[in-house]
N, CA, C and O atoms as a GROMACS GRO file, in nm:
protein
  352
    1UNK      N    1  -4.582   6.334  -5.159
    1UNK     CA    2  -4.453   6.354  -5.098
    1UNK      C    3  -4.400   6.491  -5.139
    1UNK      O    4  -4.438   6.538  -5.246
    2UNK      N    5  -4.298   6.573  -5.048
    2UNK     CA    6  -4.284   6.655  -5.074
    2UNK      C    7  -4.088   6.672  -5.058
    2UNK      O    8  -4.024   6.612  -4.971
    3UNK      N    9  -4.042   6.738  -5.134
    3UNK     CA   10  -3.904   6.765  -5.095
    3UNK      C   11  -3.899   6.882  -4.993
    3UNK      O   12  -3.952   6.992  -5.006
    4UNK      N   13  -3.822   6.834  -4.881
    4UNK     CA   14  -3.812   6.923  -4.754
    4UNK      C   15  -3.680   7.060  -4.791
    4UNK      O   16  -3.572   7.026  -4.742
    5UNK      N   17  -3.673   7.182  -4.856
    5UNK     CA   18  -3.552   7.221  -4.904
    5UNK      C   19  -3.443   7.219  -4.809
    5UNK      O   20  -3.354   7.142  -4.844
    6UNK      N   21  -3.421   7.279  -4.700
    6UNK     CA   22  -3.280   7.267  -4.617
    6UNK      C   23  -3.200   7.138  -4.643
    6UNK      O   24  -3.103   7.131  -4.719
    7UNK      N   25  -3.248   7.043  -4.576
    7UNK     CA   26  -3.207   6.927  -4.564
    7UNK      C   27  -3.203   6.839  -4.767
    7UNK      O   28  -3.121   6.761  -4.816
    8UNK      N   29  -3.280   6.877  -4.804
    8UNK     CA   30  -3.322   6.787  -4.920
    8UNK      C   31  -3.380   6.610  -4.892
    8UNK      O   32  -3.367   6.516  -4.970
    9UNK      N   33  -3.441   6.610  -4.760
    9UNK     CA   34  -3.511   6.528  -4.699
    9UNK      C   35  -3.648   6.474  -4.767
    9UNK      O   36  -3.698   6.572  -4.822
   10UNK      N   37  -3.720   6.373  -4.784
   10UNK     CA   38  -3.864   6.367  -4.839
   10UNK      C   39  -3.968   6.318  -4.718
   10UNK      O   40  -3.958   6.220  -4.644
   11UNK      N   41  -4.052   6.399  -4.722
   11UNK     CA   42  -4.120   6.412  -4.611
   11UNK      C   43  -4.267   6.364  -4.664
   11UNK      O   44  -4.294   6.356  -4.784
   12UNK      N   45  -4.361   6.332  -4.557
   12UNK     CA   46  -4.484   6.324  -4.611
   12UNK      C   47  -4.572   6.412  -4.661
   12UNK      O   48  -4.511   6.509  -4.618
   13UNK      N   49  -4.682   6.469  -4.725
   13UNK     CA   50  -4.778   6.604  -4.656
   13UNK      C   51  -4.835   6.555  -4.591
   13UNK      O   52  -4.834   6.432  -4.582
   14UNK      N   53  -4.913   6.637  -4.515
   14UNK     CA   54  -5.033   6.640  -4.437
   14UNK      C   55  -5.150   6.603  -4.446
   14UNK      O   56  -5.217   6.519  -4.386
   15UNK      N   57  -5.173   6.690  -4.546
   15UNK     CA   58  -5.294   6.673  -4.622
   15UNK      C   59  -5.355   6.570  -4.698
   15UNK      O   60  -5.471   6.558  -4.738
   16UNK      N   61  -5.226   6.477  -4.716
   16UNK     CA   62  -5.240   6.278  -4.804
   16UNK      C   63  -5.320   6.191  -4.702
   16UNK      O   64  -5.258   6.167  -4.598
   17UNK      N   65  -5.430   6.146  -4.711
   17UNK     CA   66  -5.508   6.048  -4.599
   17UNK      C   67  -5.413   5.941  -4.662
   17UNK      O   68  -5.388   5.904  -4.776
   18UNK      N   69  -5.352   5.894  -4.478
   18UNK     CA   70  -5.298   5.783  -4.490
   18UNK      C   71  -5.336   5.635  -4.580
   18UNK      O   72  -5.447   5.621  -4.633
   19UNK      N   73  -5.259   5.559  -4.587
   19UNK     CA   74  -5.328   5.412  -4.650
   19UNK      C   75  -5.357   5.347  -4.517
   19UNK      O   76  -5.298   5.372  -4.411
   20UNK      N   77  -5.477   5.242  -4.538
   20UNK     CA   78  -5.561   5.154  -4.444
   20UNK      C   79  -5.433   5.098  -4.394
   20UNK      O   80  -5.332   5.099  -4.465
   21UNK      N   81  -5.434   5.038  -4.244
   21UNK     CA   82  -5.348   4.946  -4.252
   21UNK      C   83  -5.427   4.795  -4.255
   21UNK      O   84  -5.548   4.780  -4.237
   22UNK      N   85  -5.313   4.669  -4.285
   22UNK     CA   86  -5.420   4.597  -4.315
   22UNK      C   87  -5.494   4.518  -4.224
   22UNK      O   88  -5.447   4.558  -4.117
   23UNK      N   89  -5.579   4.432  -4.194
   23UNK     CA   90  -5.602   4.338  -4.091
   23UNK      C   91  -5.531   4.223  -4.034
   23UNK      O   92  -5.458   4.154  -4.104
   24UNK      N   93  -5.548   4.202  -3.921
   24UNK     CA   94  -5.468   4.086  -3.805
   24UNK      C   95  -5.420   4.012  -3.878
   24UNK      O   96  -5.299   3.988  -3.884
   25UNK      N   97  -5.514   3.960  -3.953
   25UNK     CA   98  -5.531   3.776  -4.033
   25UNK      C   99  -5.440   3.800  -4.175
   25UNK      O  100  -5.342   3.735  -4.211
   26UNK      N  101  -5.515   3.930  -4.252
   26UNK     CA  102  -5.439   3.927  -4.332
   26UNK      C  103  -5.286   3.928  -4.321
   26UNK      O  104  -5.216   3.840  -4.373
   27UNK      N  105  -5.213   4.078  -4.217
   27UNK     CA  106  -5.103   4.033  -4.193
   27UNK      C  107  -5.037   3.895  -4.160
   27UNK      O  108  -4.933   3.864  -4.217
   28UNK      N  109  -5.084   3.830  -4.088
   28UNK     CA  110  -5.045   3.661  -4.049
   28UNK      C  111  -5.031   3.616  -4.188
   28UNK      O  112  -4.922   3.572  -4.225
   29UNK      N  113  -5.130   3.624  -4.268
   29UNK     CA  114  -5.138   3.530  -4.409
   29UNK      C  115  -5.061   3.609  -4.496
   29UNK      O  116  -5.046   3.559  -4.607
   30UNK      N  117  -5.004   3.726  -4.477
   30UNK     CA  118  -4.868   3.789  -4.552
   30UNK      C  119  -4.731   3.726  -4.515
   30UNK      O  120  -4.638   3.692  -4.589
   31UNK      N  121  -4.742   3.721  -4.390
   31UNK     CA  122  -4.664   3.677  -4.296
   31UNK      C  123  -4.604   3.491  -4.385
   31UNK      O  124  -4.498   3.442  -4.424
   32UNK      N  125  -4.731   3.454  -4.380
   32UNK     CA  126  -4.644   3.316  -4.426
   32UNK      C  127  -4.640   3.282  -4.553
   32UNK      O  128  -4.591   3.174  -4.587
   33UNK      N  129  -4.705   3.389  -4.664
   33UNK     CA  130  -4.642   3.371  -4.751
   33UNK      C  131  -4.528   3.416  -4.773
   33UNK      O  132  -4.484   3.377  -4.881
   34UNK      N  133  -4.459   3.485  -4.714
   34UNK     CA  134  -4.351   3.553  -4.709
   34UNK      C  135  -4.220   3.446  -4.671
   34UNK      O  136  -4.109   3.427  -4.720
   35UNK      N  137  -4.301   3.386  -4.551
   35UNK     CA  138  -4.165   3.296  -4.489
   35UNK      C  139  -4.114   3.146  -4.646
   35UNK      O  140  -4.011   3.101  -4.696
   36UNK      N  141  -4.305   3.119  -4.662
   36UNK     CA  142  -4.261   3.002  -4.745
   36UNK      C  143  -4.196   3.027  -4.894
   36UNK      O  144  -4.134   2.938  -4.952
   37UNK      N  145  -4.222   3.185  -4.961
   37UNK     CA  146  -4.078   3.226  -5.041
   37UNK      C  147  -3.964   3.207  -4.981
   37UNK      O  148  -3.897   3.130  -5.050
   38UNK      N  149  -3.901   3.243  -4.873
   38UNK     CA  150  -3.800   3.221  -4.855
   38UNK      C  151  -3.748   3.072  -4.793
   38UNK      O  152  -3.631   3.057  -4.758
   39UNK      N  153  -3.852   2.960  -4.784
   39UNK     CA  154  -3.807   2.864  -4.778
   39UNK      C  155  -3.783   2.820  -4.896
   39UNK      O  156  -3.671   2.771  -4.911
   40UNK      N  157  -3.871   2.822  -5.008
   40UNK     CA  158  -3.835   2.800  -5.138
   40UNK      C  159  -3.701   2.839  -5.196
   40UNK      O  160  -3.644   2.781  -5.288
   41UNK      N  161  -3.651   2.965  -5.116
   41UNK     CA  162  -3.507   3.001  -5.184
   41UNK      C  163  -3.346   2.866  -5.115
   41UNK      O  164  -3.235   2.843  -5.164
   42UNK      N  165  -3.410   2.817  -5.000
   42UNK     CA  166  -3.301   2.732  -4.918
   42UNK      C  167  -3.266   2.632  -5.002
   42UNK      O  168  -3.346   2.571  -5.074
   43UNK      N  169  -3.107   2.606  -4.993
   43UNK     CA  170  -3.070   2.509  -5.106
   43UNK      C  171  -2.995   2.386  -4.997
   43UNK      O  172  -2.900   2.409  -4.923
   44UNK      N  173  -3.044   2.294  -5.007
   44UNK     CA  174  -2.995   2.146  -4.934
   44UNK      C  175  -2.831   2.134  -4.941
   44UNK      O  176  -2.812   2.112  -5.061
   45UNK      N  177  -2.748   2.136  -4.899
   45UNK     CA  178  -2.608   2.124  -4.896
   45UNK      C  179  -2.598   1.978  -4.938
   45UNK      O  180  -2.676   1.900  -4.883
   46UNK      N  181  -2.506   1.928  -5.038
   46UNK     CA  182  -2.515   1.807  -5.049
   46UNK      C  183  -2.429   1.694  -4.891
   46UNK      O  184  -2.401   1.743  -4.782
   47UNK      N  185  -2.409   1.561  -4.926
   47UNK     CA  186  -2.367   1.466  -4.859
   47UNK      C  187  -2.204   1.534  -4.807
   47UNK      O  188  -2.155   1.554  -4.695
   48UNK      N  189  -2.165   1.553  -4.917
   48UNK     CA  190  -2.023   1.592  -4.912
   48UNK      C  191  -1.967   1.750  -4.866
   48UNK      O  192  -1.852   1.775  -4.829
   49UNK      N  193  -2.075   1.843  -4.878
   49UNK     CA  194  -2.080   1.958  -4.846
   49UNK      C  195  -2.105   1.989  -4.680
   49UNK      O  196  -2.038   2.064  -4.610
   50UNK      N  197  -2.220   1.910  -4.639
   50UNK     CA  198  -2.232   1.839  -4.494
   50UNK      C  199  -2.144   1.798  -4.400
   50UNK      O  200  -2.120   1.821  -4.282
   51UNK      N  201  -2.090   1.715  -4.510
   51UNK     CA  202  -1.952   1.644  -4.393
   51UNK      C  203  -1.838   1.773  -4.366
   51UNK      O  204  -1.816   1.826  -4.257
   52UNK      N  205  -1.773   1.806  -4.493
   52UNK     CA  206  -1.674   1.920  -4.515
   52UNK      C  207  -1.729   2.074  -4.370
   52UNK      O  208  -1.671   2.122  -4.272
   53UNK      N  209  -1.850   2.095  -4.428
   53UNK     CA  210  -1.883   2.197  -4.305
   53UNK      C  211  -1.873   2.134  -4.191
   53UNK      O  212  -1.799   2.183  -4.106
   54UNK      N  213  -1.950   2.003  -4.161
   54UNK     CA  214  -1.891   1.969  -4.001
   54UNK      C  215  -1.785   1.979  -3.932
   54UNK      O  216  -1.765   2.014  -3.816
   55UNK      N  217  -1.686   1.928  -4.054
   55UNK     CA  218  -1.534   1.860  -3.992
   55UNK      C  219  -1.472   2.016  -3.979
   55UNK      O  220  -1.371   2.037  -3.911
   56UNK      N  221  -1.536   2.116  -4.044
   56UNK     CA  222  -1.426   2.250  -4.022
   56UNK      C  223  -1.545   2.304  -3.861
   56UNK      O  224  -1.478   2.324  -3.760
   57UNK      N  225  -1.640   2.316  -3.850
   57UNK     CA  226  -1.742   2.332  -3.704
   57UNK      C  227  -1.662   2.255  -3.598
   57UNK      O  228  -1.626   2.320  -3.500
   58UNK      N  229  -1.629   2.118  -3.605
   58UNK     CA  230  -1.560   2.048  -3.545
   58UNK      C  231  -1.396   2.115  -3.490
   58UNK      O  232  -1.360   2.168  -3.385
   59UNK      N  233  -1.332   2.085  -3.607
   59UNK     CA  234  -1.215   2.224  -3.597
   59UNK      C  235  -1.203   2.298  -3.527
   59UNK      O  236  -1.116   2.310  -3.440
   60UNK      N  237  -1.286   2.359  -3.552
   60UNK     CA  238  -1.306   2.540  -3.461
   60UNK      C  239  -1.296   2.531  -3.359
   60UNK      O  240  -1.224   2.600  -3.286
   61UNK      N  241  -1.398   2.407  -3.314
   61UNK     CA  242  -1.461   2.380  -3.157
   61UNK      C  243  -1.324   2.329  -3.122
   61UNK      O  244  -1.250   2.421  -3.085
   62UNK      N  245  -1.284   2.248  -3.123
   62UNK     CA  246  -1.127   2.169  -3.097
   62UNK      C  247  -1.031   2.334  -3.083
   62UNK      O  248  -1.009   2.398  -2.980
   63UNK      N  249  -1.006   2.352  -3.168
   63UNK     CA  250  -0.870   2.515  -3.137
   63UNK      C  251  -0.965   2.597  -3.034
   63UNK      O  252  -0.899   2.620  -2.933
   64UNK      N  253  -1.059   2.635  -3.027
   64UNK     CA  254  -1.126   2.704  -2.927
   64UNK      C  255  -1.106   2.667  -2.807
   64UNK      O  256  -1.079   2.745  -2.716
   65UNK      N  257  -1.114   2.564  -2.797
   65UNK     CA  258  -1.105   2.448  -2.680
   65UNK      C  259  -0.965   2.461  -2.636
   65UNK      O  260  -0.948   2.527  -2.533
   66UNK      N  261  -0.845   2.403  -2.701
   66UNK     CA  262  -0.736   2.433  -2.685
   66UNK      C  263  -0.696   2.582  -2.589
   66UNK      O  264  -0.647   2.586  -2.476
   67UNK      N  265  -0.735   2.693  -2.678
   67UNK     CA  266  -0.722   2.833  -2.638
   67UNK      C  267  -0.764   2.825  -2.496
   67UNK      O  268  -0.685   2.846  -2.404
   68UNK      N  269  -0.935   2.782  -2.472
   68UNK     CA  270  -0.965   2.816  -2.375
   68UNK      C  271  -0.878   2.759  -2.241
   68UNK      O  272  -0.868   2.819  -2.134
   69UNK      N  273  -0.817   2.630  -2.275
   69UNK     CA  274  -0.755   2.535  -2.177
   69UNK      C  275  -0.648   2.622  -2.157
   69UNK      O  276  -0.622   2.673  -2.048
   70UNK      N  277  -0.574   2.642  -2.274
   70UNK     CA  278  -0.455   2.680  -2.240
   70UNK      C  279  -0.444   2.782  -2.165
   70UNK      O  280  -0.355   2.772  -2.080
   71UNK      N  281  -0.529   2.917  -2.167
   71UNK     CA  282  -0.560   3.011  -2.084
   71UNK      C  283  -0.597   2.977  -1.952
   71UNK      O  284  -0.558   3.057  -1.868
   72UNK      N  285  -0.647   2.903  -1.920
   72UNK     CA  286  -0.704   2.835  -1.784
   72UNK      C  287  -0.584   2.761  -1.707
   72UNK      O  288  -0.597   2.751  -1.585
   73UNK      N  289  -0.494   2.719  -1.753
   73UNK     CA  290  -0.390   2.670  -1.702
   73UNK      C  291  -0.277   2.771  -1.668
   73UNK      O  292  -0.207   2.773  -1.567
   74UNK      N  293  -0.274   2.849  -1.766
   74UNK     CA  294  -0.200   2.982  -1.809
   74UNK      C  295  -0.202   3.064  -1.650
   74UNK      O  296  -0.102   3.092  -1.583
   75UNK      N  297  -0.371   3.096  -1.609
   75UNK     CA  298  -0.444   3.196  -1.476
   75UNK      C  299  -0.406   3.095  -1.399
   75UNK      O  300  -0.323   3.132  -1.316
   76UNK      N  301  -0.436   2.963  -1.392
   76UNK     CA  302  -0.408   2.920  -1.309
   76UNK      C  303  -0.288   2.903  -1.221
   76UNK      O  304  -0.287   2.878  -1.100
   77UNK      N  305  -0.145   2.928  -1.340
   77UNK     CA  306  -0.001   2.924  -1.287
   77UNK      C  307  -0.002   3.054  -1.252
   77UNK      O  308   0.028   3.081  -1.136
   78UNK      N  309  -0.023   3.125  -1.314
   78UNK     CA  310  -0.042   3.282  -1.281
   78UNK      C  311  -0.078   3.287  -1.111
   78UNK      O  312   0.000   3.310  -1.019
   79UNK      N  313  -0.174   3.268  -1.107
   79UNK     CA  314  -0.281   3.284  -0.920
   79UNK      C  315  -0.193   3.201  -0.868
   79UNK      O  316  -0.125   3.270  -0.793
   80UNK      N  317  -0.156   3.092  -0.866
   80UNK     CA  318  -0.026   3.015  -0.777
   80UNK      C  319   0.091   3.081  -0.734
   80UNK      O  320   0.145   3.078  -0.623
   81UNK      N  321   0.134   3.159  -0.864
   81UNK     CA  322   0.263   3.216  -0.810
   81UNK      C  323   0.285   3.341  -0.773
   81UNK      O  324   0.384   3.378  -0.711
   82UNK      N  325   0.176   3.424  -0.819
   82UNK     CA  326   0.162   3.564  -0.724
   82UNK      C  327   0.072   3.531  -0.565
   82UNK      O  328   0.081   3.598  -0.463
   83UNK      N  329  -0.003   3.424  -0.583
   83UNK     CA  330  -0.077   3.434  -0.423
   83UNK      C  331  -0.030   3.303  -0.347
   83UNK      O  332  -0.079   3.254  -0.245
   84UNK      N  333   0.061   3.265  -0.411
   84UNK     CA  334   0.123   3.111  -0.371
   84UNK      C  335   0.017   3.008  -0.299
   84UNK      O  336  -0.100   3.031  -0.267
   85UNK      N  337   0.082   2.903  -0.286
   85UNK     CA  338   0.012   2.771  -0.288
   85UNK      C  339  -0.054   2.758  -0.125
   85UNK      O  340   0.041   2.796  -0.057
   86UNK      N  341  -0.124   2.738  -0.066
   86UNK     CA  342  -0.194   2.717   0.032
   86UNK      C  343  -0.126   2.605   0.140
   86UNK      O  344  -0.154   2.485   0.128
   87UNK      N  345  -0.052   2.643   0.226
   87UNK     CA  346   0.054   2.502   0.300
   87UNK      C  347  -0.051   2.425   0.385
   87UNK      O  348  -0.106   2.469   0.486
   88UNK      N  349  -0.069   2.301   0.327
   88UNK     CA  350  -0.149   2.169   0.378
   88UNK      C  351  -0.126   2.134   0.515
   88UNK      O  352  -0.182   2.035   0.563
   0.00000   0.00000   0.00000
């Protein structure tokens, strides 16, 4: 490696023969040892931790819901009374 001066950038040389890259299989078999470390890091939420996250997911969805209605009713009085009602 070399320090690039203008910039103070690190650049490669030229002259360094690259490293191999590795094979198909091997990558794949990097590949899942990689994933199953990080399954090893996942921690189970308990019974009570479960419920608590639902009921606030639940929550959300409910006020979201609300918002969205209320807006929809909101356009809807809106478009009625600037383009008025359609006489039957």
């Amino acid at each position: 490696m070399v320090q690039d001066e203008p910039k103070g950038e690190v650049v490669a040389k030229s002259d360094v023969p690259r490293e191999k890259k590795p094979g198909v299989f091997s990558r794949i078999a990097l590949f899942i040892r990689q994933v199953l470390g990080e399954l090893r890091k996942v921690i189970t939420p308990t019974r009570q931790e479960l419920l608590k996250y639902t009921a606030v997911v639940l929550g959300f969805v409910v006020v979201m819901m609300g918002i969205v209605y209320g807006l929809d009713v909101l356009f809807v009085w809106l478009t009625a009374y600037v383009f008025g009602v359609p006489a039957s």
